[in-house]
C-alpha positions in Angstrom: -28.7 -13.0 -7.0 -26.7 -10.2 -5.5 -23.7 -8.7 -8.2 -20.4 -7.5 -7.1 -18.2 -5.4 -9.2 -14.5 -5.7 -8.9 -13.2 -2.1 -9.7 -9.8 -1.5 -9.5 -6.0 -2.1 -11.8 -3.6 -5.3 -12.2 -4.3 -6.6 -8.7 -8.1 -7.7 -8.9 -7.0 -8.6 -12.9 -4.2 -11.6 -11.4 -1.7 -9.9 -13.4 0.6 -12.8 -14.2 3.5 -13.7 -16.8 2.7 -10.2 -18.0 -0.8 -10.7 -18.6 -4.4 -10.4 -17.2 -6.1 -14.0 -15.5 -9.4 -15.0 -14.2 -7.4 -15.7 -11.4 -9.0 -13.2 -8.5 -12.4 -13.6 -10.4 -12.3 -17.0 -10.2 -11.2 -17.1 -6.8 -14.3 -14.2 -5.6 -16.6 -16.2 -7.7 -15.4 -19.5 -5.0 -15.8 -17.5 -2.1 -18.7 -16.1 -3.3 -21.4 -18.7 -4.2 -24.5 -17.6 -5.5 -23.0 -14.0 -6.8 -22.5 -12.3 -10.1 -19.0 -11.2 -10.3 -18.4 -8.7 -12.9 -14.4 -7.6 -13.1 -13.8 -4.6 -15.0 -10.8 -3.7 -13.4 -7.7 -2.2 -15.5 -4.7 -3.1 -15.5 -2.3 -0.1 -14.6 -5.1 2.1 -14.0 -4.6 4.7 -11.7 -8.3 6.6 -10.2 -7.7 9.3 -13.2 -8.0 6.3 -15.7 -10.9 5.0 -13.1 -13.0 7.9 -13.4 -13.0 7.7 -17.1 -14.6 4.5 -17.2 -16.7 4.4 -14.2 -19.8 4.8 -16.8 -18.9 1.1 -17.2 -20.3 -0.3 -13.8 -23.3 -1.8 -13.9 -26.1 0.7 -12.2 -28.1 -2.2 -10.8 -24.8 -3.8 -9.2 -25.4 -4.3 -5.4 -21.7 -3.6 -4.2 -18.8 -2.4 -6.1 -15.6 -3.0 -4.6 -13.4 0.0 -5.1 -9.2 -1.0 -5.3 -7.3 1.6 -6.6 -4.0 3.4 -4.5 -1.1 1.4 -5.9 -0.9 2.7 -8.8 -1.7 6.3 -7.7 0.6 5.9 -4.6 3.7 5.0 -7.1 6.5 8.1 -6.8 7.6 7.0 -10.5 4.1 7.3 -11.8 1.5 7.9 -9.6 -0.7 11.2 -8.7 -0.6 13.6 -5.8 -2.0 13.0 -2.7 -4.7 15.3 -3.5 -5.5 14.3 -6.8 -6.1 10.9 -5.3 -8.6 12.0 -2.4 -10.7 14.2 -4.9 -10.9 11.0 -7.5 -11.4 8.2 -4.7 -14.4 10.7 -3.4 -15.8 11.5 -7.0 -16.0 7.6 -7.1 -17.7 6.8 -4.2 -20.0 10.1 -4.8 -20.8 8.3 -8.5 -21.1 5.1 -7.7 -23.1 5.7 -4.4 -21.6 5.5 -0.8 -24.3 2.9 0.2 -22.7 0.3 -2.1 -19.0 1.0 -2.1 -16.2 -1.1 -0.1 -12.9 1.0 0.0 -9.8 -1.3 -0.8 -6.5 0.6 0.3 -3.3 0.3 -2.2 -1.1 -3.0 -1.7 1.9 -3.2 -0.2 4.7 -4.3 -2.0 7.3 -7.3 -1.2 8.9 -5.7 1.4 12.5 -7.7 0.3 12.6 -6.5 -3.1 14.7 -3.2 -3.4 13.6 -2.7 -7.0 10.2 -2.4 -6.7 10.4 -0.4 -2.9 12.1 2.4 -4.4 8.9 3.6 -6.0 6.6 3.0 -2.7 8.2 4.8 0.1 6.6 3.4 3.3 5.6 6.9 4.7 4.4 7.7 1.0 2.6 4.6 0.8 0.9 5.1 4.7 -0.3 8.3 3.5 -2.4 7.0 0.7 -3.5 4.4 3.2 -4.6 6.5 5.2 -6.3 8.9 2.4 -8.5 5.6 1.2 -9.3 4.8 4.8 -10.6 8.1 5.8 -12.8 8.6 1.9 -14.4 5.6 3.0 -14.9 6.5 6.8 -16.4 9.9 5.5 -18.8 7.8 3.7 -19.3 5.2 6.3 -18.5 2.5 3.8 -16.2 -1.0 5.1 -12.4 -0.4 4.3 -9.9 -3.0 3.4 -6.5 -1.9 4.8 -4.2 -4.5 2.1 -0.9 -2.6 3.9 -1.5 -4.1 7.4 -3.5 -7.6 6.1 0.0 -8.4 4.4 2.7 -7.0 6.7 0.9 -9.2 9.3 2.2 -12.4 7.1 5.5 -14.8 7.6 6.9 -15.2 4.8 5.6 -12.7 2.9 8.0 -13.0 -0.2 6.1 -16.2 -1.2 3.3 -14.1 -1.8 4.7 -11.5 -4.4 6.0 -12.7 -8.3 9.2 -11.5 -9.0 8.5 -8.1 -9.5 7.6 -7.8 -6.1 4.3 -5.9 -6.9 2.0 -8.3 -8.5 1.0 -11.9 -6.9 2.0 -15.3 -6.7 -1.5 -18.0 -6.8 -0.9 -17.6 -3.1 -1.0 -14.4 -2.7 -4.2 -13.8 -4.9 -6.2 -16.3 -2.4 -4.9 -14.0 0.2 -5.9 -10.9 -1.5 -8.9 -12.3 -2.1 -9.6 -14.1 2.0 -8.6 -10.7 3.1 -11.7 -8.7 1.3 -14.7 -11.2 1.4 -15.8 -10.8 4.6 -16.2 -7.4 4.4 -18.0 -8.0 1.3 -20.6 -10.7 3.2 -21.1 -8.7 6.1 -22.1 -5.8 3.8 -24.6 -7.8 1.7 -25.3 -10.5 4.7 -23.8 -13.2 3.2 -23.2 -17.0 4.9 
């Protein structure tokens, strides 16, 4: 039985009514019959709080699946630009390019002003574009979250009030938008 490792903040934890749910788990464990999902992801966590528990992964996991960017990409509380490259790519070094997928930061409910004020569009492409190219230097899949949701009609439905974290809907979104690259690395039906 192949085991996955969800690695990443309060996205891949279903952060809902303020607290952490099984939710995305559940919803990878679904998608993903016949798999051993371990989530260790933190809420809030930016890749500085990452890197200080990436001793936590499992080394005998098959595929870790990096998400981290949203967090880091926030101009109220995020990192540098730089600061993110060099911890995205200590990451992938540690935990082995071979069985890494890259997950690029979210996008944020484009129609709420409150939460867009902290993830300027160009800001936000730019660490986009940083988790795209650690993960093309490493030749490992990326997930690119920004243009999987921008894509959708209606995208308010998928966002909870705070415009940041997601609504049941959008979790099964989150989550239909990352398997495939997940079975196509570990040749999964």
């Amino acid at each position: 039985m192949k085991k996955i490792v969800l690695f990443g903040d309060s996205l891949f934890n279903g952060f809902t009514n303020h607290q952490n749910t099984t939710i995305v788990t559940d919803l990878f464990k679904a998608a993903l019959p016949n798999t051993n999902i371990d989530n260790i992801s933190k809420s809030g966590a930016t890749t500085v709080e990452g890197l200080d528990y990436i001793h936590q992964i499992d080394p005998g996991a098959n595929l870790v699946v990096i998400e981290y960017g949203t967090n880091d990409s926030s101009t109220g509380w995020g990192l540098s630009l730089e600061n993110y490259q060099y911890n995205l790519l200590s990451m992938i070094n540690q935990i082995g390019k071979k069985r890494v997928i890259v997950v690029g930061p979210s996008f944020p409910d484009p129609n709420n002003v409150e939460i867009n004020q902290f993830y300027l569009a160009d800001h936000l492409n730019a660490f986009n574009q940083v988790a795209k190219t650690c993960a093309e230097l490493n030749n490992a899949p990326f997930v690119d979250l920004i243009a999987s949701f921008k894509k959708q009609k209606d995208i308010s439905l998928l966002y909870q009030a705070d415009g940041q974290h997601l609504t049941a809907r959008g979790n099964a979104f989150l989550v239909n938008s990352i398997v495939p690259s997940i079975k196509k690395k570990l040749n999964l039906k």
